[in-house]
N, C-alpha and C positions, 0 to 999 in steps of 0.2 A: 702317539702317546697322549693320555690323555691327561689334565691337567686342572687341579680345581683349586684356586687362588684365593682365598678369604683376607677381609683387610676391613677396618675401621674399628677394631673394638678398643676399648679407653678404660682409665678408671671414671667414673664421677658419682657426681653424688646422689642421692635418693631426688628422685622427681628429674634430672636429666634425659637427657633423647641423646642418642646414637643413631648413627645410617649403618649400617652395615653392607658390605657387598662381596660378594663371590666371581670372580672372574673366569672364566673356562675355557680350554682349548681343546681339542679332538675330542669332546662329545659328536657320537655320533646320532645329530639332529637328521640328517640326513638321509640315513636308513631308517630312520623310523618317524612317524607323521604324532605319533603320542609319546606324551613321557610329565613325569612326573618331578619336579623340582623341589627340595626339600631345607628345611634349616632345622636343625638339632640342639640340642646343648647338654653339657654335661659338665656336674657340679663334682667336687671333688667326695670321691668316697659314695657318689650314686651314681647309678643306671645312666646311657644317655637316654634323652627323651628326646620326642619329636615337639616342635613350638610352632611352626608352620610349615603346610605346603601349597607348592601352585602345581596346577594339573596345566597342560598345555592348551585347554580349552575356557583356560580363564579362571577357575574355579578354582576359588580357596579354602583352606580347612585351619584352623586355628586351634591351639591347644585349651583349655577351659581355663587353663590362669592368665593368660594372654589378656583377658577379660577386656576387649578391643585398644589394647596398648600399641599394640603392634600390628606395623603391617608388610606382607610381603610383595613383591612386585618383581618383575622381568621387564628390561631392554629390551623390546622386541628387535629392534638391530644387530645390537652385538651379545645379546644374551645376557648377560648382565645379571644376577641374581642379587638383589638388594632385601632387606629388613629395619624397616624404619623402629624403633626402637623410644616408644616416647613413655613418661612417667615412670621410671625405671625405680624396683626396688629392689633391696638387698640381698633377697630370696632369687635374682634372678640373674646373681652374680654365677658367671661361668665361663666353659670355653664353648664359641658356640662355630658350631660347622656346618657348612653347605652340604647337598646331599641331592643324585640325580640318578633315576631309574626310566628307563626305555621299554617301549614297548605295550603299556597298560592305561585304562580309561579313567576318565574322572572316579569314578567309583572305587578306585585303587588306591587313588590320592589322596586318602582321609586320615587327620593326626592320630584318628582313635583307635584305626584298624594297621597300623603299619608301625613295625621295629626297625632302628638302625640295621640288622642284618638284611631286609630286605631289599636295602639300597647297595648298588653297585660300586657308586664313582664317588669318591670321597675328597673333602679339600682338609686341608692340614689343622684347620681349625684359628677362631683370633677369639683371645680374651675381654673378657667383659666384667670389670669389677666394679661393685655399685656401694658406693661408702653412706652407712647414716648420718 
């Protein structure tokens, strides 16, 4: 069963940092040599959107409001899906979810070409409110 665990989001205030992390059990890493790792977020009454992804070859794709605030990263051990979350503003209070697709190349992994539906495995989502 597979299993996608989200944990760190907080209230704080405009210009705070948050870690955030994803923890995961029975992704199958193992059947496949590619895959794509994702974080999401979705404000109340919009769209989700995508905010980052990591491709398994290293390769990051960042959403344009991101505007180098944030950065995403993997535990190459345990897998580990983190989002460091620094200068935070208001607009980017949410709930924000991890998100992990098998199978496809860096060039699949990009924020600007890829929907929440196109992701398989999903974690339950942690809050993130950002007060002015």
């Amino acid at each position: 069963q597979v299993q996608l665990v989200e944990s760190g989001g907080d209230s704080v205030q405009a210009g705070g940092s948050l870690r955030l992390s994803c923890a995961d059990s029975g992704l199958p890493y193992r059947a496949y040599h590619r895959y794509c790792m994702a974080w999401f977020r979705q404000a109340p009454g919009k769209q989700r959107e995508g905010v980052a992804m990591l491709h398994s070859d290293g390769t990051t794709s960042y959403a344009d409001f991101v505007k180098g605030r944030f950065t995403i990263s993997q535990d190459n051990g345990d897998k580990t899906l983190y989002l460091q979350l620094n200068n935070l503003e208001p607009e980017d209070t949410a709930m924000y979810y991890c998100a992990a697709e098998f199978g496809y190349g860096a060039g699949w992994c990009q924020w600007f070409i890829r929907r929440a539906a196109d992701f398989e495995y999903w974690g339950q989502g942690t809050q993130v409110t950002v007060s002015s």
